[in-house]
C-alpha positions in Angstrom: -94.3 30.7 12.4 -92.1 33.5 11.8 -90.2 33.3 14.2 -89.7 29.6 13.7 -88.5 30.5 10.5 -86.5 33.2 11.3 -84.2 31.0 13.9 -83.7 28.7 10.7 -82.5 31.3 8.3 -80.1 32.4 11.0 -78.7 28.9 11.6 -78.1 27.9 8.1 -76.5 31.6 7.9 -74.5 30.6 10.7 -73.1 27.3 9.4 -72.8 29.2 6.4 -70.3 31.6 7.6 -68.3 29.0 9.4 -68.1 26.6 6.3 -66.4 29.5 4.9 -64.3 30.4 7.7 -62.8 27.1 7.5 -62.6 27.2 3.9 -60.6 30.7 3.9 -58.2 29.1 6.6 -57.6 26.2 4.7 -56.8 28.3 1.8 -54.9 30.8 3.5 -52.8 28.1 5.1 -52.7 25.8 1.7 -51.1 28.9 0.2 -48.6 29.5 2.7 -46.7 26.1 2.6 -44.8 26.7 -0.4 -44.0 30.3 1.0 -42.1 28.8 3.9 -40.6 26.3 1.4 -39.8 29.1 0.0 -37.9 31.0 2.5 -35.8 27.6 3.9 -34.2 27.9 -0.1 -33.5 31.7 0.5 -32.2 31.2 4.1 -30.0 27.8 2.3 -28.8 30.3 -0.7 -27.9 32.9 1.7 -25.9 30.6 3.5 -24.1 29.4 0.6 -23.4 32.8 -0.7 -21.4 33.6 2.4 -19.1 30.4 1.8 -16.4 31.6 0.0 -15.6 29.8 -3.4 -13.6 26.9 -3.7 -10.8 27.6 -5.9 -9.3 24.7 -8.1 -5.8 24.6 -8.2 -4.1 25.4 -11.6 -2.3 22.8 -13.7 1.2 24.1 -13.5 2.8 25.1 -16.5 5.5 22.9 -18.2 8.7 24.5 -18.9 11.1 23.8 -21.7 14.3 24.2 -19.1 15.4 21.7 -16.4 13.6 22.1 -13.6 16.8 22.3 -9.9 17.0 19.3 -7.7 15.4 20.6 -4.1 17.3 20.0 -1.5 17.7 16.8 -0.6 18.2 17.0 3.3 14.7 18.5 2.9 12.5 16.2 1.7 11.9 18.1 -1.2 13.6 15.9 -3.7 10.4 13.1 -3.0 7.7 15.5 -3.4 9.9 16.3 -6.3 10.0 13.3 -8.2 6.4 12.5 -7.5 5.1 15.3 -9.3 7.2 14.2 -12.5 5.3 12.2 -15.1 5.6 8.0 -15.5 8.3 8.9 -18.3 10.6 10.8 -16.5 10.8 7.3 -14.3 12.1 5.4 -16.9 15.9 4.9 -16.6 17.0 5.8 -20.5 15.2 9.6 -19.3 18.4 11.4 -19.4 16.7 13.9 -16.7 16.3 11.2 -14.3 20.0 10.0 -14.9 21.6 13.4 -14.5 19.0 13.3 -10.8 20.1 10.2 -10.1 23.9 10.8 -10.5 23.2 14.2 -8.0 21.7 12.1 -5.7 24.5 9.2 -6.1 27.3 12.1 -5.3 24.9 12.9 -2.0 24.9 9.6 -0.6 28.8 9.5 -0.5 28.7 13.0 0.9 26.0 13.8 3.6 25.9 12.4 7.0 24.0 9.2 7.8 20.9 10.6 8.0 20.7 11.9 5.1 21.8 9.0 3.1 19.1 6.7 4.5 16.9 9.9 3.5 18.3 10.0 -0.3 18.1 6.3 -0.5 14.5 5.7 0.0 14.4 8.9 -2.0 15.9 6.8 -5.3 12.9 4.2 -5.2 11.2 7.0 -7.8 13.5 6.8 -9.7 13.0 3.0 -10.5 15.9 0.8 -12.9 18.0 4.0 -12.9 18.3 4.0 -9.2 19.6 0.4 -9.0 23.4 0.2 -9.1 24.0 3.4 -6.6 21.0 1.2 -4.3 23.1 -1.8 -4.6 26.4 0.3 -3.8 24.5 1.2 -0.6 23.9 -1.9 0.5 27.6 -1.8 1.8 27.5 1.3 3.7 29.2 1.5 6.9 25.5 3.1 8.6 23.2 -0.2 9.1 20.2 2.7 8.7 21.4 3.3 5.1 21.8 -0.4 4.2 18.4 -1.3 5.5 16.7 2.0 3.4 18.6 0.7 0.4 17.3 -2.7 0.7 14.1 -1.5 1.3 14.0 0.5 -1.6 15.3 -1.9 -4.3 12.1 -4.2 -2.3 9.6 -1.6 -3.7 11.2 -1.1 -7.2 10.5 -4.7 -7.3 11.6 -7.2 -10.5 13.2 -4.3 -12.4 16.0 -4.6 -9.9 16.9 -8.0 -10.6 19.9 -6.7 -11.6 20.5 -6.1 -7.9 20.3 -10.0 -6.3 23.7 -10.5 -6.1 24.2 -7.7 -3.7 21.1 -8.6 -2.0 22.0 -11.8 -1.4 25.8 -10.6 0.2 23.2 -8.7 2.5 21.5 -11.7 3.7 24.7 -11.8 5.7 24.7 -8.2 7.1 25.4 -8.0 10.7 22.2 -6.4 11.2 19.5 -8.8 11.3 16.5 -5.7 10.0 19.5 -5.2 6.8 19.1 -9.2 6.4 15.4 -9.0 7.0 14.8 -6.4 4.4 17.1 -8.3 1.9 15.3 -10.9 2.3 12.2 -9.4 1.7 13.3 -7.5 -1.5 14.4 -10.8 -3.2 11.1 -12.1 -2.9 9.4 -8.6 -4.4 11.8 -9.4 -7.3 10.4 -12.4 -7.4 11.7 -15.5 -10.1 14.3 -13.3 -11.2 15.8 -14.1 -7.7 16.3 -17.9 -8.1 19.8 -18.0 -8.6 20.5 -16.8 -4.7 18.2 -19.7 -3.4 20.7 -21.5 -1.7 21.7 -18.0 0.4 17.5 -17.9 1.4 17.6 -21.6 2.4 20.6 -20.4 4.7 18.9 -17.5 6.2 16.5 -19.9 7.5 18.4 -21.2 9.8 19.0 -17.0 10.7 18.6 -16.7 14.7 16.4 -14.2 14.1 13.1 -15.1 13.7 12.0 -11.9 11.8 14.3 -13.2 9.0 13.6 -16.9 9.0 9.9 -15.6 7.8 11.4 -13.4 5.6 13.7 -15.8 3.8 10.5 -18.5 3.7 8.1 -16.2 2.1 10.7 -15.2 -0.6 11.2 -18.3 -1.5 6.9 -19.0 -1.8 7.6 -15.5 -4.2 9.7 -16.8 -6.5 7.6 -20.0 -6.8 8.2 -23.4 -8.6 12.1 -22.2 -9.5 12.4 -22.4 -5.5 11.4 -26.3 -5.5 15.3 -26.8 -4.4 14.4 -25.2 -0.6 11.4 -27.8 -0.2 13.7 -29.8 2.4 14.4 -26.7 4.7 11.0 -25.6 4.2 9.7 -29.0 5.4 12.1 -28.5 8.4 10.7 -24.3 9.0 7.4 -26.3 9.2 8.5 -27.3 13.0 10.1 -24.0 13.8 9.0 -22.9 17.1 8.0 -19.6 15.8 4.3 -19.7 14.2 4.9 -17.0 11.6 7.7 -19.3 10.1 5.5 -21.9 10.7 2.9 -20.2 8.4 5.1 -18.7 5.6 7.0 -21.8 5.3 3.4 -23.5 4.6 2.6 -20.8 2.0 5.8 -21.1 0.1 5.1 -24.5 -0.2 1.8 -24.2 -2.2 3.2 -21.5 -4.0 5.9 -23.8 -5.5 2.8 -26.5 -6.0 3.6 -29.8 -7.5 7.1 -29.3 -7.5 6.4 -30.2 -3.4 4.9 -33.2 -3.4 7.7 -34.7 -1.3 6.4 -32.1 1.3 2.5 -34.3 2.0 3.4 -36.4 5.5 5.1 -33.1 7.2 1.9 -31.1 5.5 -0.5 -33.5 6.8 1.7 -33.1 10.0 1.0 -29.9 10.1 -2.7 -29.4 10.0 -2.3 -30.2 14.0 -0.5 -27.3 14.1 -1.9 -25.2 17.7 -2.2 -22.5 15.8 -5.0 -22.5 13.4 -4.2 -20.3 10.8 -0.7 -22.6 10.4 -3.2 -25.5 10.0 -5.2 -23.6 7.2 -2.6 -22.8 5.7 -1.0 -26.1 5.8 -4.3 -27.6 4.0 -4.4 -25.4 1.8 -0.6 -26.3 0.7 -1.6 -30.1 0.8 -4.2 -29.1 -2.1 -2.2 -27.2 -4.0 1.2 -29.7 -3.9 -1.3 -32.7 -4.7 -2.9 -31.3 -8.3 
């Protein structure tokens, strides 16, 4: 009997000490979890630490004298103007006139290169820029003409005041100068009606690049345009798709005003190419409200 009950107490004492085996592992492991957590941030912060610090970049400080013109064979007089605050742009600033007038005495003065370079370099300048962008139009370098039409393109309607020299360049021997005319009387947008007649010429342009040009000018300035509805029924044969397709956009963009335009619409929605015939439809809708 004792012995029976001697091989009992040492089982139960066994179990016993096992139970809190595992139980001293469990703990011992339990304890350790947030340890290691612990270490990843440390090894994360160390990282960071060796990272050097990013540095914002200090507002520069405004000075009460005229800032020089860079130079402008350098690109420097973009970056320039760039920097300058939206009231510098405005053409009554009397800094931006006396800029202007430095660069207008460049362009007569530097080689080709340059002037092409100083022209796209007004377009900051907005309205101010405007009369020595239309005086570039007639430069004898087609690379200046083209950068001056471009740039009185992105000043947009403030240089209505510059459609009549446009329009003279819808004639330009160059057909990327007439292209980009083209395409900065429609950024003008209405303010360009008077020189419809010259856009419903440069339709007929042999260049195709400008008949598209010329027919999505005329969708720009819109319902004023309703006089080109003939020749824009006529672009909607052209053999050219893109003329096709601007020539059906104009149309719904003068809407109403080109109802006469429904059988060649209608027409036109067997164009081959489908985004002509979309765009045809959606002409059709507009023209019939």
């Amino acid at each position: 009997m004792t012995s029976n009950h001697t091989r009992s107490a040492n089982k139960f004492a066994t179990r016993r000490a096992r139970l809190f085996t595992n139980f001293t592992l469990l703990f011992a492991v339990s304890a350790m979890i947030p340890l290691v957590a612990n270490a990843d941030d440390l090894d994360n912060s160390s990282i960071k630490s060796q990272q050097p610090p990013v540095r914002l970049a200090e507002p520069q400080k405004k000075t009460s004298h005229p800032e020089s013109v860079p130079p402008f064979t350098e690109h420097g007089l973009v970056d320039y103007a760039r920097e300058k605050e939206q009231k510098e742009k405005e053409a009554s600033d009397p800094a931006v006139t006396a800029r202007v007038a430095k660069v207008i005495k460049a362009l007569k003065n530097s080689n080709s290169a340059d002037r092409s370079r100083e022209a796209n370099a007004l377009v900051i300048f907005g309205p101010a820029a405007v009369p020595a962008l239309s005086e570039a139009l007639k430069d004898p370098e087609a690379s200046v003409r083209r950068s001056a039409a471009g740039a009185l393109g992105q000043i947009g309607p403030a240089a209505k005041d510059a459609v009549p020299a446009l329009s003279e360049a819808l004639k330009d021997n160059e057909f990327t100068v007439r292209t980009d005319a083209a395409d900065a009387l429609g950024r003008i947008g209405p303010a360009s009606k008077d020189v419809v007649p010259a856009l419903i010429e440069a339709l007929k342009d042999p260049e195709a690049s400008v008949r598209q040009t010329a027919a999505n000018a005329i969708g720009r300035i819109g319902p004023a345009a309703k006089d080109a509805v003939p020749a824009l029924i006529e672009a909607l044969k052209d053999k050219d798709s893109n003329v096709r397709f601007d020539a059906a956009r104009a149309l719904e963009r003068i809407g109403p005003a080109a109802k006469d335009s429904v059988p060649a619409l209608s027409e036109a929605l067997k164009d081959p190419e489908a985004r002509v015939g979309s765009a045809a439809a959606r002409a059709k809708q507009s023209v019939n409200k």
